[in-house]
N, CA and C atoms as an extended XYZ file, in Angstrom:
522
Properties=species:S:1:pos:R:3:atomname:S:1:resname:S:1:resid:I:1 pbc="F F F"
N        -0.540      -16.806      -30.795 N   UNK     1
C        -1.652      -17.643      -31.204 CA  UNK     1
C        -2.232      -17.157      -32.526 C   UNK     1
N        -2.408      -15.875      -32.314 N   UNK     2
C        -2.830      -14.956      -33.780 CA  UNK     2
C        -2.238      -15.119      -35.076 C   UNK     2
N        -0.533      -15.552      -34.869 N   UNK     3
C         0.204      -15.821      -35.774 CA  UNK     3
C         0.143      -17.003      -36.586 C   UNK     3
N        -0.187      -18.072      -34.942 N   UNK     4
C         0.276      -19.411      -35.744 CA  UNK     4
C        -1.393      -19.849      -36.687 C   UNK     4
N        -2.272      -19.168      -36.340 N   UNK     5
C        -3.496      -19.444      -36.815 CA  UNK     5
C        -3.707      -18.945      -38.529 C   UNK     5
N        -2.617      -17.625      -38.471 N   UNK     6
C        -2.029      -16.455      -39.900 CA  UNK     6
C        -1.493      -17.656      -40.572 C   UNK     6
N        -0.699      -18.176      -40.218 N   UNK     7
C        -0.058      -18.449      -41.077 CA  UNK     7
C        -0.541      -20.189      -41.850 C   UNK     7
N        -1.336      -21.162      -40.961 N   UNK     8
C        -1.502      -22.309      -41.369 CA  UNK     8
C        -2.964      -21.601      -42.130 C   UNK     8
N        -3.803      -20.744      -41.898 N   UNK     9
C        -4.905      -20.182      -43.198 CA  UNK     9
C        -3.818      -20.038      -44.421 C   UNK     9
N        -3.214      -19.249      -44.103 N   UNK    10
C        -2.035      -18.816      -45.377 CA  UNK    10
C        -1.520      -19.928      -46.159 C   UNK    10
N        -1.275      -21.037      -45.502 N   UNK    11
C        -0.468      -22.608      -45.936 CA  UNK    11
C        -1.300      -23.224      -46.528 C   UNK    11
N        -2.682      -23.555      -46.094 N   UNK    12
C        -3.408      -24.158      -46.416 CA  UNK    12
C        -4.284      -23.475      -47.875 C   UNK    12
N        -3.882      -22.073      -47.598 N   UNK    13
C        -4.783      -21.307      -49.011 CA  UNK    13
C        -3.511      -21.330      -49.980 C   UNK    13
N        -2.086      -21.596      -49.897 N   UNK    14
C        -1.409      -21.537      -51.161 CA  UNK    14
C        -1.978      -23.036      -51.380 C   UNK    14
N        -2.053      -24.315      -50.696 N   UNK    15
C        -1.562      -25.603      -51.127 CA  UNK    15
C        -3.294      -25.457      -52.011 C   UNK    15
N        -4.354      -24.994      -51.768 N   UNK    16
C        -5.665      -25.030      -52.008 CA  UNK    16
C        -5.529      -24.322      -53.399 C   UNK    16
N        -4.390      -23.672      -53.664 N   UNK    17
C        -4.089      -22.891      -55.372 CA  UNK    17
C        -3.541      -23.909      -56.006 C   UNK    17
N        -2.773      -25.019      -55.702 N   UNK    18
C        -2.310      -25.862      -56.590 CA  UNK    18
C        -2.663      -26.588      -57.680 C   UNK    18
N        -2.219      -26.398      -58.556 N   UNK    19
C        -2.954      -26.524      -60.169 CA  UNK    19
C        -3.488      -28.487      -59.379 C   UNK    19
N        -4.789      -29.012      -60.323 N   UNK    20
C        -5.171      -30.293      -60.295 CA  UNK    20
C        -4.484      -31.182      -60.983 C   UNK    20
N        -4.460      -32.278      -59.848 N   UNK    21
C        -3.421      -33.532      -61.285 CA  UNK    21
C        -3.900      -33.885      -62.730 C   UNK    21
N        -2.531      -33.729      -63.446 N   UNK    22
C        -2.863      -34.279      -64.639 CA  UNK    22
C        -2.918      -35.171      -65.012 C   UNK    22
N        -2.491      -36.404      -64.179 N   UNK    23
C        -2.702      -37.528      -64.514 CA  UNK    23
C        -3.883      -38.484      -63.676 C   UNK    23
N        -4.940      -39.677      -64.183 N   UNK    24
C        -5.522      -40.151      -63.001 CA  UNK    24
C        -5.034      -40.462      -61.910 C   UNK    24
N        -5.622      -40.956      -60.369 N   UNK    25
C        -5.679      -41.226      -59.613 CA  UNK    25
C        -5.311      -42.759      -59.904 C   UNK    25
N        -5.988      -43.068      -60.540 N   UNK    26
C        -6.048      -45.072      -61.196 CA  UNK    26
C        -5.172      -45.012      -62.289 C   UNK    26
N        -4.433      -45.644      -61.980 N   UNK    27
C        -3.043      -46.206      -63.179 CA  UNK    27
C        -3.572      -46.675      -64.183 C   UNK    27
N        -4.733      -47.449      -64.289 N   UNK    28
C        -5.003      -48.088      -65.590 CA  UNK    28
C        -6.115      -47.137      -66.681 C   UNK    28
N        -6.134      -45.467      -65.872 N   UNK    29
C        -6.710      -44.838      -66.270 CA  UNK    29
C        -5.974      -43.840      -67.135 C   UNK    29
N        -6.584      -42.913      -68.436 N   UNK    30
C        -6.130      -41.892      -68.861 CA  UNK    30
C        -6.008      -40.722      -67.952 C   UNK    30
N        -5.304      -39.268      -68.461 N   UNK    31
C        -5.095      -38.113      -67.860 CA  UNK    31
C        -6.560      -37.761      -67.653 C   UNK    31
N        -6.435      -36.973      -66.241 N   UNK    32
C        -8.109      -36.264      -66.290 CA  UNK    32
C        -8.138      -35.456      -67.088 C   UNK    32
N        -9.287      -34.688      -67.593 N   UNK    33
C        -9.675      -33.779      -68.398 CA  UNK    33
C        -9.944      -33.992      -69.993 C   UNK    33
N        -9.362      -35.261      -70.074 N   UNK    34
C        -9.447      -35.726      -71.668 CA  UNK    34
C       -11.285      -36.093      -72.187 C   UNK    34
N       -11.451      -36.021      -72.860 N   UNK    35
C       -12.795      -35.766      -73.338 CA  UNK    35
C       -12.911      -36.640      -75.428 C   UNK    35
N       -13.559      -37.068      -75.296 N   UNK    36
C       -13.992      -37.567      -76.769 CA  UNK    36
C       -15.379      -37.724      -77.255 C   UNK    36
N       -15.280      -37.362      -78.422 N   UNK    37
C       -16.504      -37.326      -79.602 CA  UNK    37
C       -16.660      -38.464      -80.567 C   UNK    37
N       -17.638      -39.455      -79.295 N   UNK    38
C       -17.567      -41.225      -79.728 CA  UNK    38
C       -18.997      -41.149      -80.644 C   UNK    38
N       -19.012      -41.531      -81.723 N   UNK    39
C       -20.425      -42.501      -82.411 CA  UNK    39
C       -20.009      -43.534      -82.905 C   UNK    39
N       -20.791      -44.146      -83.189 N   UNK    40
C       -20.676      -45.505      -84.427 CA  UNK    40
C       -20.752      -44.932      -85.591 C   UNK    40
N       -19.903      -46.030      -86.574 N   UNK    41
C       -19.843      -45.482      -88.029 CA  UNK    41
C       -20.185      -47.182      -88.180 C   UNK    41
N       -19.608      -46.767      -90.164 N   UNK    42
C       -20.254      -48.148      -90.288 CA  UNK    42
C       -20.294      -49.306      -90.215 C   UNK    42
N       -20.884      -50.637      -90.421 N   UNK    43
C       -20.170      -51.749      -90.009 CA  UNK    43
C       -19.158      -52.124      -90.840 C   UNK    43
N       -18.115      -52.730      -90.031 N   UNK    44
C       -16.749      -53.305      -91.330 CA  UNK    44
C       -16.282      -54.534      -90.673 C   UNK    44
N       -15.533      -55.504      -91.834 N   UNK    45
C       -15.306      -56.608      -90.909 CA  UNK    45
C       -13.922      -56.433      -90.095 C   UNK    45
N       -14.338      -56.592      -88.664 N   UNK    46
C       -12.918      -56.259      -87.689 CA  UNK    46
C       -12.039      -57.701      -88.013 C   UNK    46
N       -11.172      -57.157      -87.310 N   UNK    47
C        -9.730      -57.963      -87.609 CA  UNK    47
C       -10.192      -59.124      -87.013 C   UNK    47
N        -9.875      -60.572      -87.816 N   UNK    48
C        -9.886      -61.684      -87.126 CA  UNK    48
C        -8.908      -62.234      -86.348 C   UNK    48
N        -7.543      -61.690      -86.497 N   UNK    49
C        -6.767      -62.536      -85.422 CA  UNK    49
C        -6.066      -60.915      -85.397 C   UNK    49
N        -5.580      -60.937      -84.406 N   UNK    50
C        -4.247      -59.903      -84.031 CA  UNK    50
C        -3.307      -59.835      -84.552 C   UNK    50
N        -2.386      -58.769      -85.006 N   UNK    51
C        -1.183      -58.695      -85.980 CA  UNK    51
C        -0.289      -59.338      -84.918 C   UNK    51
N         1.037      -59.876      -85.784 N   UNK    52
C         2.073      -61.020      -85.550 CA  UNK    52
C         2.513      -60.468      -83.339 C   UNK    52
N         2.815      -61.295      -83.238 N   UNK    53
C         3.329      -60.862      -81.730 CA  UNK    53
C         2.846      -60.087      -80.452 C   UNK    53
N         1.477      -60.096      -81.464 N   UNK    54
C         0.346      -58.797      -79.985 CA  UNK    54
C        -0.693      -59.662      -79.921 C   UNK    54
N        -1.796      -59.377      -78.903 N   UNK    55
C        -2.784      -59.623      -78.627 CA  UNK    55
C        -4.047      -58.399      -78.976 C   UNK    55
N        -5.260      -59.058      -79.265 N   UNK    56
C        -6.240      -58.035      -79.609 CA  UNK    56
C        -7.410      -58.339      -78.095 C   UNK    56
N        -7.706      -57.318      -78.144 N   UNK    57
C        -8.639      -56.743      -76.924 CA  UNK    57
C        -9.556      -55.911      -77.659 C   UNK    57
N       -11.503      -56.446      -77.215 N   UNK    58
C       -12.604      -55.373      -77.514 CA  UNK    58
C       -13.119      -55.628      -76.564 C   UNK    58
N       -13.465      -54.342      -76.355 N   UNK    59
C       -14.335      -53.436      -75.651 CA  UNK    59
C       -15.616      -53.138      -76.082 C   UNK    59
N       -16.642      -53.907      -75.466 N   UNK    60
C       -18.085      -53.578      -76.250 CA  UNK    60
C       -18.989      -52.814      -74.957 C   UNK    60
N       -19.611      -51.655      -75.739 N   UNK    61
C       -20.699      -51.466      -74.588 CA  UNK    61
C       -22.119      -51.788      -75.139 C   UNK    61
N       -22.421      -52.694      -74.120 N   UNK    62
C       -23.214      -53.285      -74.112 CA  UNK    62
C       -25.072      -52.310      -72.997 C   UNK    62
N       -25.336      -51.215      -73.795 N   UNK    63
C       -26.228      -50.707      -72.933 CA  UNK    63
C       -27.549      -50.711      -73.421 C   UNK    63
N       -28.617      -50.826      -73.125 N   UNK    64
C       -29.983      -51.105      -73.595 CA  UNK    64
C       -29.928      -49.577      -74.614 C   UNK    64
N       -29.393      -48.587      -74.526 N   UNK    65
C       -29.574      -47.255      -75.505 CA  UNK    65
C       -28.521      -47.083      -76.706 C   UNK    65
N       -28.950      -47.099      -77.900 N   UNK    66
C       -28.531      -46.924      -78.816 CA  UNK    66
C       -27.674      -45.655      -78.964 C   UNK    66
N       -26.596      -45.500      -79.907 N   UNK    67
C       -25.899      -44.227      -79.698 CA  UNK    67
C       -26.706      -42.695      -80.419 C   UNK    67
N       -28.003      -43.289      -80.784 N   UNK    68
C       -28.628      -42.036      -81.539 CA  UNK    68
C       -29.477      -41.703      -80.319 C   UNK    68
N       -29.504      -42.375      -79.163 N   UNK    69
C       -30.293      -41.766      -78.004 CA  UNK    69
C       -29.901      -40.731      -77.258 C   UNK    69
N       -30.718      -39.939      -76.835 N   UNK    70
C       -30.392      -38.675      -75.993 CA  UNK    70
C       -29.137      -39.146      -74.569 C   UNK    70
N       -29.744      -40.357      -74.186 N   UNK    71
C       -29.307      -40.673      -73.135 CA  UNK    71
C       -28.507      -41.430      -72.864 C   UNK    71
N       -27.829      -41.925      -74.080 N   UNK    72
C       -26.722      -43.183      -74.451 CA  UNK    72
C       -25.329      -42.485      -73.992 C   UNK    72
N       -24.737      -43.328      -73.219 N   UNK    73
C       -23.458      -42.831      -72.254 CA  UNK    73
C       -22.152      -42.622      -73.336 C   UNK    73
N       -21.312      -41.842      -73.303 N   UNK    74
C       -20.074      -42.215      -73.494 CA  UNK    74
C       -19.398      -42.465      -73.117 C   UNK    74
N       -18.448      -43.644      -72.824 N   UNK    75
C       -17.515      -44.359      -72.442 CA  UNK    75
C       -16.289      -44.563      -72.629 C   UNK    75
N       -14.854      -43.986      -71.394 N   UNK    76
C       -14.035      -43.827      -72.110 CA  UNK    76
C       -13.452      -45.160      -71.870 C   UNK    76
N       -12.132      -45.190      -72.732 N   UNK    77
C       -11.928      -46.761      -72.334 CA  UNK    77
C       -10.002      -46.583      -72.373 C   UNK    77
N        -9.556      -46.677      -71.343 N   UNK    78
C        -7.514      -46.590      -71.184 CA  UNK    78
C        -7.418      -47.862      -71.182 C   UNK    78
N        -6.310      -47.950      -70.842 N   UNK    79
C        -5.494      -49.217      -70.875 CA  UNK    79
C        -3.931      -48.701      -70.124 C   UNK    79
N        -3.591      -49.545      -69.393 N   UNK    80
C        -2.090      -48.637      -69.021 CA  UNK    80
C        -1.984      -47.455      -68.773 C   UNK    80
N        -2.510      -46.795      -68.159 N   UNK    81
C        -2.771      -45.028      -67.962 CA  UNK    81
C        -2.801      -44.375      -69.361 C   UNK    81
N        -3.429      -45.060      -70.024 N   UNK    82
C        -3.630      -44.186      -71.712 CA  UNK    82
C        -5.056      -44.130      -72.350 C   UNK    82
N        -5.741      -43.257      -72.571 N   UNK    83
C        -7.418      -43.687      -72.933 CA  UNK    83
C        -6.896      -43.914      -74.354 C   UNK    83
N        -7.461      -44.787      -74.619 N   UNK    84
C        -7.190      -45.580      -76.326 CA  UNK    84
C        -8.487      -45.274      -77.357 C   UNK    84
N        -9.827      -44.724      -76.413 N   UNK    85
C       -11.001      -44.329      -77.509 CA  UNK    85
C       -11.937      -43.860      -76.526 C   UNK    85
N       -13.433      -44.210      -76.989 N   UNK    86
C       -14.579      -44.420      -76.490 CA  UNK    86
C       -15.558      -45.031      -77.264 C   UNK    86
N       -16.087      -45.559      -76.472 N   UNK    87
C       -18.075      -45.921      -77.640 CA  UNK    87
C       -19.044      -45.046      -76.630 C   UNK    87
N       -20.047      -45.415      -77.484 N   UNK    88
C       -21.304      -44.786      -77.102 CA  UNK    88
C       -22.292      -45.458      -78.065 C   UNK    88
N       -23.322      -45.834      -76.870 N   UNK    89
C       -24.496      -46.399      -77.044 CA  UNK    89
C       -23.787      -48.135      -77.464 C   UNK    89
N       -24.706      -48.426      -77.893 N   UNK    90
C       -24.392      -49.860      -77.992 CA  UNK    90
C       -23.079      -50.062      -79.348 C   UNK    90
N       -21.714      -50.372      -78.908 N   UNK    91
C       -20.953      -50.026      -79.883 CA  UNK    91
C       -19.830      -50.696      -79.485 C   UNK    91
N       -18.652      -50.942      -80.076 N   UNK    92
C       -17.296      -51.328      -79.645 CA  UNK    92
C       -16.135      -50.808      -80.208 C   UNK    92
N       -15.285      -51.052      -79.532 N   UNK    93
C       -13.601      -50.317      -79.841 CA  UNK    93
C       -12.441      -51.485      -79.972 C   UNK    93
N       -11.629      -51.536      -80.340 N   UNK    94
C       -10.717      -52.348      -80.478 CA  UNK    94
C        -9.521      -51.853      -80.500 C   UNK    94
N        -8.540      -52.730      -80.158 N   UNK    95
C        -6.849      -52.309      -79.930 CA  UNK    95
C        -5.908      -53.339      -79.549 C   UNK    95
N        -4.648      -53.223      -79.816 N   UNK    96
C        -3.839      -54.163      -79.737 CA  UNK    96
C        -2.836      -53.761      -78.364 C   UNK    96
N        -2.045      -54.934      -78.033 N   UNK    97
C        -1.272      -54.764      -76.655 CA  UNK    97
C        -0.004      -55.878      -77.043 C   UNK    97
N         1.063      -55.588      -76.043 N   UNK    98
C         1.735      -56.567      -76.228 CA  UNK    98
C         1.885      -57.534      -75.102 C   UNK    98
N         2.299      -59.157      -75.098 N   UNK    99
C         2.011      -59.596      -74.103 CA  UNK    99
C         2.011      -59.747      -72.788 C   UNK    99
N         1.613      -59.729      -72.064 N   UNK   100
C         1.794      -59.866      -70.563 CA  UNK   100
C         0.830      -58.645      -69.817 C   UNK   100
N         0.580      -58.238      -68.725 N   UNK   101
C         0.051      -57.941      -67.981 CA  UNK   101
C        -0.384      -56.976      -68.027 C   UNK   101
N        -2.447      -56.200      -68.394 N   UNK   102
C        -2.508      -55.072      -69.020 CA  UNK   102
C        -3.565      -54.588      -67.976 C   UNK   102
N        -3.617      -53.512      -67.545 N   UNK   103
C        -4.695      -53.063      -66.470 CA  UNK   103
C        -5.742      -51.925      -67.147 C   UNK   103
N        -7.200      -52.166      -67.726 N   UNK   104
C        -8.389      -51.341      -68.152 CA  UNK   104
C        -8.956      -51.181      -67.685 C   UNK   104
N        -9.591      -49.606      -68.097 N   UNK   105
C       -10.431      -49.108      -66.808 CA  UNK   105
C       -11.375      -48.027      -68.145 C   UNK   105
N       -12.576      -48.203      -67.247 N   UNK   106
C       -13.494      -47.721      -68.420 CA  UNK   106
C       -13.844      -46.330      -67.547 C   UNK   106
N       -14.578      -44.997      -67.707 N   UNK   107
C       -15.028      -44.139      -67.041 CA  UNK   107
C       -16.238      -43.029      -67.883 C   UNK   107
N       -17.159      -43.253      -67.052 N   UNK   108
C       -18.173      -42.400      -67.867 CA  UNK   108
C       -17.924      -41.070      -68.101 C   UNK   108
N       -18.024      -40.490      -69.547 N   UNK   109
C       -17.750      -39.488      -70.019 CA  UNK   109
C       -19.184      -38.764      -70.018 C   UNK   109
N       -19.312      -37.579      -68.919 N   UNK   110
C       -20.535      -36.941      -68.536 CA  UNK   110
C       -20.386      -35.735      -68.290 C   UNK   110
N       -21.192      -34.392      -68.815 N   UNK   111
C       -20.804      -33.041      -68.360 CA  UNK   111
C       -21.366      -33.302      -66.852 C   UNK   111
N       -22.211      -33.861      -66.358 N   UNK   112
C       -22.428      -34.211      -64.772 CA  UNK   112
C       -21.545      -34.483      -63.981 C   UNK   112
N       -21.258      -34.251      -63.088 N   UNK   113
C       -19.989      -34.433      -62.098 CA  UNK   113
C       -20.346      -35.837      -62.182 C   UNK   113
N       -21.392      -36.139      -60.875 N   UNK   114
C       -21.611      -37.619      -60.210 CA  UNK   114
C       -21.988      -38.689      -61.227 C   UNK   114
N       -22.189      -38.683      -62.656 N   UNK   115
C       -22.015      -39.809      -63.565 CA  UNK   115
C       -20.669      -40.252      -64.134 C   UNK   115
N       -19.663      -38.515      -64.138 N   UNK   116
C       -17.773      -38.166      -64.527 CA  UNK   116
C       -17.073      -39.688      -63.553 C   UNK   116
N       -18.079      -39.541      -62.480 N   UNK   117
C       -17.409      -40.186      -61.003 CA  UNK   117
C       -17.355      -41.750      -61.282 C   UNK   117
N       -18.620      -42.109      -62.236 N   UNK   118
C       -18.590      -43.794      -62.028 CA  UNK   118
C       -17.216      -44.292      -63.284 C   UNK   118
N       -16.547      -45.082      -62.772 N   UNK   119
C       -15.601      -46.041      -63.211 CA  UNK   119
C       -15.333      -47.346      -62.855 C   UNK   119
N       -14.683      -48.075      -63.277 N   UNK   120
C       -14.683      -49.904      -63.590 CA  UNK   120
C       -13.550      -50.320      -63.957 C   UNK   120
N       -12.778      -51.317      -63.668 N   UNK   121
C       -11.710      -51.360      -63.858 CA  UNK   121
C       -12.063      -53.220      -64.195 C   UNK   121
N       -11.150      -53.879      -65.036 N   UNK   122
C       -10.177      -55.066      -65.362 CA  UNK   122
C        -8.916      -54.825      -65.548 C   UNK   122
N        -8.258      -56.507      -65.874 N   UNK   123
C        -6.632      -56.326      -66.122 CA  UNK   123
C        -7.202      -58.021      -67.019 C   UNK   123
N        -6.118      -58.198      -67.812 N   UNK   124
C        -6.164      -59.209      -68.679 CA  UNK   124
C        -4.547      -59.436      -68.745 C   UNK   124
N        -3.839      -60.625      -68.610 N   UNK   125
C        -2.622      -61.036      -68.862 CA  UNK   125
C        -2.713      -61.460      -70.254 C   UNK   125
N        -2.101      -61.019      -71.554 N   UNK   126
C        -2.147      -61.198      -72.682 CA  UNK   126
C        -1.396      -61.911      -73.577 C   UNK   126
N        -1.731      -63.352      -74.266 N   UNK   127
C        -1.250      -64.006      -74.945 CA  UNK   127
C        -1.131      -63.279      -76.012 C   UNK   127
N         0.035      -63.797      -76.519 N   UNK   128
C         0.071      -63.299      -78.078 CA  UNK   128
C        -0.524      -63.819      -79.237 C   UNK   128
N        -1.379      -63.722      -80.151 N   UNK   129
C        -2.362      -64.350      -81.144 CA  UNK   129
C        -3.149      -64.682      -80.488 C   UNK   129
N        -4.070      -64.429      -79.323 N   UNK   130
C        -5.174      -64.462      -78.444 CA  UNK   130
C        -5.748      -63.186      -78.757 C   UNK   130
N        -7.192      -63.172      -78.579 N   UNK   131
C        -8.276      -62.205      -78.696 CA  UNK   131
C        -9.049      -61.960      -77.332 C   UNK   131
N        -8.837      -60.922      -76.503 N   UNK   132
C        -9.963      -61.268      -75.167 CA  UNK   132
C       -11.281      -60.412      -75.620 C   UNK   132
N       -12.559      -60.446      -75.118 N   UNK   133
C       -13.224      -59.218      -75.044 CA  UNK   133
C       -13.673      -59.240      -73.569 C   UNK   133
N       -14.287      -57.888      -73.669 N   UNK   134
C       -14.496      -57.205      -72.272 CA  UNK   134
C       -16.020      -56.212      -72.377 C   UNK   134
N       -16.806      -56.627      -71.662 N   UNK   135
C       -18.240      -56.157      -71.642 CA  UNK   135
C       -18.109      -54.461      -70.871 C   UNK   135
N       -18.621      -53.424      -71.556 N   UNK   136
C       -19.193      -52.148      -70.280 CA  UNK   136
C       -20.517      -52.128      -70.740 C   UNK   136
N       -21.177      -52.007      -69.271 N   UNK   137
C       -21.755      -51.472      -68.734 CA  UNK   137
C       -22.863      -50.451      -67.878 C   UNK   137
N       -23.390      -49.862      -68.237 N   UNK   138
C       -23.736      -49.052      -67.628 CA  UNK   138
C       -25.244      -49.340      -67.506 C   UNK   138
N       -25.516      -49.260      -66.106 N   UNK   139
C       -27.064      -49.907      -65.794 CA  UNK   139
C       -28.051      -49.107      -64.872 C   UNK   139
N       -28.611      -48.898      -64.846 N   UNK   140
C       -29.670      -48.102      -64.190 CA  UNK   140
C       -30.954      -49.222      -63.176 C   UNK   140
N       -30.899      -49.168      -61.923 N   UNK   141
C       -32.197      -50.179      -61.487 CA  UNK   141
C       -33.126      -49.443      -60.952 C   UNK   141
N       -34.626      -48.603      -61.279 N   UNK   142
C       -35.507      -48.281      -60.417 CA  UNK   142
C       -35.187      -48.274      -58.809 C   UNK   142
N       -35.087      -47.265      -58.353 N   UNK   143
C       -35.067      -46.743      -57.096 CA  UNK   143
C       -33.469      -47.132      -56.661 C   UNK   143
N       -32.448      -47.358      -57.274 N   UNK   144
C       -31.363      -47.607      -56.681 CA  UNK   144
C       -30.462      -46.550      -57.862 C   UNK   144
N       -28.663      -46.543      -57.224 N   UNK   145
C       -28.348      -46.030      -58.352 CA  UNK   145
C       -27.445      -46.398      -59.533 C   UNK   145
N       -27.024      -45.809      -60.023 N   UNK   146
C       -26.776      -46.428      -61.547 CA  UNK   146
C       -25.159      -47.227      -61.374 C   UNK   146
N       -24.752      -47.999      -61.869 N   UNK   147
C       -23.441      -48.929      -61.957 CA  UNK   147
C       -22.754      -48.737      -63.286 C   UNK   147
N       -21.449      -48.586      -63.371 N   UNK   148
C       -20.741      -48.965      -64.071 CA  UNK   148
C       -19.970      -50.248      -64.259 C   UNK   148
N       -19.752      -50.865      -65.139 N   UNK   149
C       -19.213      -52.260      -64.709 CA  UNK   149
C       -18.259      -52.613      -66.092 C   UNK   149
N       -17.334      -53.357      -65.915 N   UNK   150
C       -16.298      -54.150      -67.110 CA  UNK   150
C       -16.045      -55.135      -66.739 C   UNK   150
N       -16.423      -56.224      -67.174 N   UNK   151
C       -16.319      -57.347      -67.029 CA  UNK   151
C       -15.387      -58.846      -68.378 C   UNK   151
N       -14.846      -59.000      -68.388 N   UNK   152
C       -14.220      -60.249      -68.975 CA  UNK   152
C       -15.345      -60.952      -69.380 C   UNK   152
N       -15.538      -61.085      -70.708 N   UNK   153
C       -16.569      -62.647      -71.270 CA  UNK   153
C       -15.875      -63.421      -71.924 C   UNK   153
N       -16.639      -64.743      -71.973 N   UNK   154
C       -16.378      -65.608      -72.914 CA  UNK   154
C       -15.946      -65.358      -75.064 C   UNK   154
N       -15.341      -65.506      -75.480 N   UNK   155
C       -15.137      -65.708      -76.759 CA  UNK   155
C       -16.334      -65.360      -77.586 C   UNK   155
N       -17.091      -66.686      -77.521 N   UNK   156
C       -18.422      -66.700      -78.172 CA  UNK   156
C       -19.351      -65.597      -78.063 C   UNK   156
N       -19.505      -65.252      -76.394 N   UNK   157
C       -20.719      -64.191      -76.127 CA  UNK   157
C       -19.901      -63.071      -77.133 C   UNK   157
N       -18.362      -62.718      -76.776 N   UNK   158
C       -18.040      -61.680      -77.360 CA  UNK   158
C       -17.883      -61.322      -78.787 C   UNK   158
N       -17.904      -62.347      -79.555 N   UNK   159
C       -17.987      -62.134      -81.173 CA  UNK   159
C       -19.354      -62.311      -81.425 C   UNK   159
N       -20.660      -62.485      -80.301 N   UNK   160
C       -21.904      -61.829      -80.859 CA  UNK   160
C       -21.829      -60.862      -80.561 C   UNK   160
N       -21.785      -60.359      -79.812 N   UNK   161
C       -21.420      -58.625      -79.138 CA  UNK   161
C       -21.204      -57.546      -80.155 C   UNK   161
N       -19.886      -58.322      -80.602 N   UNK   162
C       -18.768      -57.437      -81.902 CA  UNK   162
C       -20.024      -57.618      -82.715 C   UNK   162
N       -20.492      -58.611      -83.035 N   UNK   163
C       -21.454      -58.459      -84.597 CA  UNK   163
C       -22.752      -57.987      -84.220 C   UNK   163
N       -23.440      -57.737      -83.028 N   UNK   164
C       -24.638      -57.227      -82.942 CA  UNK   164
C       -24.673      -55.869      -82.507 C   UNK   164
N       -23.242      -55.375      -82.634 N   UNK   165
C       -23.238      -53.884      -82.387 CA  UNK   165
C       -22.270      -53.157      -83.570 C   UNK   165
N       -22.255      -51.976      -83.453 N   UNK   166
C       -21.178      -50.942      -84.375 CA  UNK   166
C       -19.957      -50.494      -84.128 C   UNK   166
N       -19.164      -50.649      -85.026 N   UNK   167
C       -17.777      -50.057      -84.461 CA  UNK   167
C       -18.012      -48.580      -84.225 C   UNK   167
N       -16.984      -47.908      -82.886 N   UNK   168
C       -17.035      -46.398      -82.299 CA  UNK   168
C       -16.510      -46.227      -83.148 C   UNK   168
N       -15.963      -44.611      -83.522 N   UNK   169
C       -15.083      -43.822      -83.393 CA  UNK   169
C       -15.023      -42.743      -82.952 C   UNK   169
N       -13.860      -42.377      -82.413 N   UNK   170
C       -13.753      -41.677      -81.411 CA  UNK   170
C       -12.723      -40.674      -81.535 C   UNK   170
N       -12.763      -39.708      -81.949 N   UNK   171
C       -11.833      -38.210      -81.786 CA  UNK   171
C       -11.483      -37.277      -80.243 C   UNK   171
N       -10.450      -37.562      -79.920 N   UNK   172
C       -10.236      -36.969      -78.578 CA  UNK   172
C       -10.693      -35.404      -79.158 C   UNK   172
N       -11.553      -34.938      -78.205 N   UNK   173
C       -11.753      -32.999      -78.181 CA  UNK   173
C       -10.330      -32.161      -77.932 C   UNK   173
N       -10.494      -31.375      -78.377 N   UNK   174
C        -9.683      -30.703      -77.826 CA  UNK   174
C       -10.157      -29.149      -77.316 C   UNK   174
């Protein structure tokens, strides 16, 4: 009895050494541990249509805090298990895909564990010379707790979006 009790502590403390995955849990997410240094720079005019044979996709975050605020989130943003940038504070990112079937997933970039935790996911099937955009998120309601969200908009809402906010940029840390 002494033994078999030796040895599943023993089993259970090598499998408990096993290095953490490097890749997400969520497919449409980047590797864990990746980290970026998002602000806005200045305004420029973004691309109006998508280069020949791809589709363009933005990503706006849309949060009541500006990116010069203490408290303005950073947001990472994958596509296909690849993080492609981040924004922060009220800002957007842009990127191209090729057509057909793309799965995004946004995840708050927080030295806090339980803010690391909130994530959001879409997928967009992608025409070629089509533009989608995609709203994040991040909301706070008095006495409840905070949401992450990505949502699909309309055209219109989204090229006010693009023009009433700043383009990110974003340097992965190393």
């Amino acid at each position: 009895m002494k033994t078999t009790v030796a040895l599943i502590f023993f089993a259970v403390s090598a499998f408990a050494q096993l290095a953490p995955p490097q890749s997400s849990p969520q497919p449409a997410c980047g590797a864990v541990g990746v980290s970026f240094d998002a602000a806005t720079s200045s305004p420029f005019e973004p691309p109006s249509k998508p280069e020949s044979g791809k589709a363009l996709v933005y990503v706006v975050e849309d949060t009541p805090w500006s990116a010069e605020a203490i408290g303005a989130p950073t947001i990472k943003v994958g596509v296909d298990g690849n993080w492609v940038g981040a924004t922060r504070g009220r800002s957007h990112l842009y990127f191209t895909v090729d057509p057909g079937e793309h799965h995004l997933c946004i995840n708050w970039q927080s030295h806090w564990k339980a803010f690391s935790k909130f994530v959001s996911f879409a997928h967009v099937v992608a025409e070629p010379g089509k533009t989608y955009y995609f709203r994040a998120r991040a909301t706070y309601y008095s006495r409840s707790p905070m949401y992450l969200d990505l949502d699909a908009i309309d055209s219109d809402e989204g090229e006010y979006l693009v023009a009433s906010s700043q383009p990110s940029t974003a340097q992965r840390k190393k």
